[in-house]
C-alpha positions in Angstrom: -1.1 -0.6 -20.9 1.7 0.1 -18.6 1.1 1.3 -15.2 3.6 2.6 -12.3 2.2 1.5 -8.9 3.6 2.9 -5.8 2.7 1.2 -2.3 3.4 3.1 0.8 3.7 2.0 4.5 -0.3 2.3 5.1 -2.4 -1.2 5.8 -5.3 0.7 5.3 -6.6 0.3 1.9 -3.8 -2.6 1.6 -5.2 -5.5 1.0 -8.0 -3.5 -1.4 -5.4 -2.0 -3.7 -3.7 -5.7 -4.2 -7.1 -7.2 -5.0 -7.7 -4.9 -7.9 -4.4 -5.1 -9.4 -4.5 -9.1 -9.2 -8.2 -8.9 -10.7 -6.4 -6.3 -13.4 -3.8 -8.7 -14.2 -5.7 -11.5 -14.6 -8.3 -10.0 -16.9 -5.6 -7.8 -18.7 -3.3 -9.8 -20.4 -1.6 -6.8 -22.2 -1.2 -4.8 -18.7 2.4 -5.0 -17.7 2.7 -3.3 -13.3 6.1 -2.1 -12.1 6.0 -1.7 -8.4 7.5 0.9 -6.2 7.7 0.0 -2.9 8.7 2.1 -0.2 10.7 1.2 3.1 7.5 1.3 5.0 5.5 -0.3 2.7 7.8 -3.5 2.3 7.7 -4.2 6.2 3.7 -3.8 6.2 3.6 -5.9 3.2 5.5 -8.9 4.4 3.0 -8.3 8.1 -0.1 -8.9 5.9 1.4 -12.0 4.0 1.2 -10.2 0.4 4.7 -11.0 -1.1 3.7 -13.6 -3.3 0.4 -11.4 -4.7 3.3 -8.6 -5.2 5.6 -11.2 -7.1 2.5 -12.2 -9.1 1.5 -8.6 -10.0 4.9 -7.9 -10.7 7.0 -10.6 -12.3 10.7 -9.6 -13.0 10.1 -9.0 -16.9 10.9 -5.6 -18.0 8.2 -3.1 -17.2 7.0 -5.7 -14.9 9.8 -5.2 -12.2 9.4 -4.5 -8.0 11.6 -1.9 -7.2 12.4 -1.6 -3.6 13.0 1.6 -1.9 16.2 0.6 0.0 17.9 -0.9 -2.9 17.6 2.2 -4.6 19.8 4.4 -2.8 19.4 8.6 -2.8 19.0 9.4 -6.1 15.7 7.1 -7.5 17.0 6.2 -10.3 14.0 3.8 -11.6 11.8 6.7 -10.9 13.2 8.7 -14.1 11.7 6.0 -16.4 8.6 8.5 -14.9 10.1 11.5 -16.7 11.1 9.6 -20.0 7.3 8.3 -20.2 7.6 4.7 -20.2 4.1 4.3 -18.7 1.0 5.5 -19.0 -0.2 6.6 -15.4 1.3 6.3 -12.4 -1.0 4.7 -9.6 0.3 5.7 -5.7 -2.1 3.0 -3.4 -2.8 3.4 -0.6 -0.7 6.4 -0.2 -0.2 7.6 3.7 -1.2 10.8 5.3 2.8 11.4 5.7 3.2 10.9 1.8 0.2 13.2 1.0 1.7 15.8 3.1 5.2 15.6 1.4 3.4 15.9 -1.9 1.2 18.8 -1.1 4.0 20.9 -0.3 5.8 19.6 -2.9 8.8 17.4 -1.2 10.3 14.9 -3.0 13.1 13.0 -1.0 11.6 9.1 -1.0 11.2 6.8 -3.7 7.0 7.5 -3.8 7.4 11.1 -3.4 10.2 11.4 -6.4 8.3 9.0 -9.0 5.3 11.3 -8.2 7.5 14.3 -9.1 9.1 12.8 -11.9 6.0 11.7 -13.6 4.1 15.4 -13.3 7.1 16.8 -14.7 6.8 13.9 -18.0 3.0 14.7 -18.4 2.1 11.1 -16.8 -1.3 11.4 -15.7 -0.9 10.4 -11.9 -3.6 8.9 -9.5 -3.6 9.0 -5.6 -5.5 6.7 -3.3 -5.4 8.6 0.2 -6.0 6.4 3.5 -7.2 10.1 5.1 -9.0 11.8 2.8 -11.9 12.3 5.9 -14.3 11.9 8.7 -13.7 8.2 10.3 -12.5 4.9 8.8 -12.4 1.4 9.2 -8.4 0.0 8.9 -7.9 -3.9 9.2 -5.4 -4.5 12.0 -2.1 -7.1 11.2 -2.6 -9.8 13.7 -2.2 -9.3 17.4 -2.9 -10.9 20.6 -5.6 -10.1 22.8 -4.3 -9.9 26.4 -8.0 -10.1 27.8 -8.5 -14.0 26.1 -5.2 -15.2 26.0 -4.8 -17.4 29.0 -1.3 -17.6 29.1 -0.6 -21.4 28.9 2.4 -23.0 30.0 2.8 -24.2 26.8 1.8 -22.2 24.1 1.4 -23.7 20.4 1.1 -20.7 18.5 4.8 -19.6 20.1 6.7 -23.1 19.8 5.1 -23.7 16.6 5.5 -19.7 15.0 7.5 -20.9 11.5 8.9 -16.9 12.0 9.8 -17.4 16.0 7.6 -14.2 15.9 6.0 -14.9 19.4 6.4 -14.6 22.7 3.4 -12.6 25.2 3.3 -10.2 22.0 3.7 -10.9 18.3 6.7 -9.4 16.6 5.5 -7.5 13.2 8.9 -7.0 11.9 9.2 -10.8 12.3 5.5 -11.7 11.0 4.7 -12.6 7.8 0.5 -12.4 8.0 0.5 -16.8 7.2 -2.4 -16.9 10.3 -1.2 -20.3 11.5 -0.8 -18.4 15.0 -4.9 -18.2 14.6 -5.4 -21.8 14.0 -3.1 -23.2 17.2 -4.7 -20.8 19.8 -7.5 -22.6 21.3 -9.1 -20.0 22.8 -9.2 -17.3 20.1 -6.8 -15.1 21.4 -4.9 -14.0 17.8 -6.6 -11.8 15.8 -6.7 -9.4 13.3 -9.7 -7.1 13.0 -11.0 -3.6 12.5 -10.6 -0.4 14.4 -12.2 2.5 13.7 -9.8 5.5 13.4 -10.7 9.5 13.2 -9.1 11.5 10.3 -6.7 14.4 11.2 -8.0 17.8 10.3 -4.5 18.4 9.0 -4.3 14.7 6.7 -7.7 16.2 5.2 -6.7 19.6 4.6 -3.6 18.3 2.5 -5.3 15.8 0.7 -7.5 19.0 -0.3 -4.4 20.8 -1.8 -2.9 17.7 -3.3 -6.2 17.3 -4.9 -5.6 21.2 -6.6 -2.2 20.2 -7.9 -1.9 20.2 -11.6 -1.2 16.5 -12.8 -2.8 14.9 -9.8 -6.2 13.2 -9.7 -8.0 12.1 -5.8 -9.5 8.4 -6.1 -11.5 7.7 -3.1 -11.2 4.0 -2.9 -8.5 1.6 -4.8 -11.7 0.4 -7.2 -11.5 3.7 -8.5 -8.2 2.1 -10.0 -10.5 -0.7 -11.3 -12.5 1.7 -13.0 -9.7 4.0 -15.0 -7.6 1.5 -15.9 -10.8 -0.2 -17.5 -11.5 3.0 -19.2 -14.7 3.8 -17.0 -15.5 6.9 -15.1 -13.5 7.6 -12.3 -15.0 9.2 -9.5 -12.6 12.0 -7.6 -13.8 14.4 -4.8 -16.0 17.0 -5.3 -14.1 19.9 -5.0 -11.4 18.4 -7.5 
């Protein structure tokens, strides 16, 4: 089986959607992952130390390439292999509110958006993992310092000893790349990462609601969901599909 996965910019749902394609992978010896990666999603990426789990999934081989959005100037080119069916779905996960609204109205003009258009137009079945489909939910945060525990020592490990230089009174996510030796050098507990509880936007529902109508499309509520079609179960979508 081969299978079209799109990441966008969202640490929501992040981590989730690389566990079930490294579980895929390793259980699937057939299953051959090209990755689409967006500008966004590359910078998040490298914040939650995932790089190597995204060389892993997707290894270089043909079919098996990472395609990054800012190599792949205006046009998408890699996204027409969509249109000229060279895989069987097309996975987006986790896919952003902003994506969602570009595809509900039917813009096209980024990597994620245009493979999602190309692969509707070639009859590829595609498959959409929402982080705000509705109500509240629970996103794990990139690391950060807490300004209420960190006692501000003279000398600070975690900032002399940052491989990244990513340090100083804040941490630098552009700079970060998620390894959590920060964690380890603060003695008092002051970097962490953690939940936070965040409501949905009527509007992010209401589009997921009309992306959900779209011919072609199919709503998965959680990235297990992904688990579950590529493994030829029953895939739960939203009610109102």
């Amino acid at each position: 089986m081969k299978i079209a996965w799109c990441i966008t910019g969202a640490g929501h749902f992040l981590r989730d959607s690389f566990d079930v394609f490294k579980e895929l992978k390793e259980k699937n010896n057939d299953l051959k992952v090209t990755s689409f990666v967006s500008r966004a999603a590359e910078e998040v990426i490298k914040m939650y130390g995932l790089q190597k789990d995204l060389i892993n999934i997707s290894n270089g081989n043909y079919l098996e390439e990472c395609f990054c959005e800012r190599e792949q100037g205006a046009s998408f080119p890699k996204a027409g292999r969509l249109l000229l069916k060279k895989y069987d779905a097309l996975v987006v996960t986790p896919a952003t509110s902003n994506t969602i609204a570009k595809l509900a109205y039917g813009i096209a003009d980024t990597l994620v958006t245009n493979a999602v258009a190309q692969a509707v137009k070639g009859n590829v079945p595609v498959y959409i993992v929402p982080v705000d489909i509705e109500g509240h939910i629970e996103s794990k945060m990139p690391f950060f310092i807490d300004r209420e525990i960190c006692q501000k020592c003279g000398i600070c490990p975690p900032v002399r000893e940052c491989p990244n230089k990513a340090i100083t009174d804040q941490i630098d996510l552009l700079k970060c790349n998620g390894c959590g030796f920060c964690v380890k050098l603060c003695s008092y507990g002051a970097i962490t990462g953690g939940l936070t509880k965040l409501k949905v936007r009527d509007v992010d529902s209401k589009n997921v609601k009309i992306l959900s109508k779209l011919e072609g499309i199919t709503i998965l509520k959680h990235p297990r969901k992904v688990h579950d079609f590529i493994s030829n179960a029953k895939i739960e979508v939203l009610t109102d599909k």
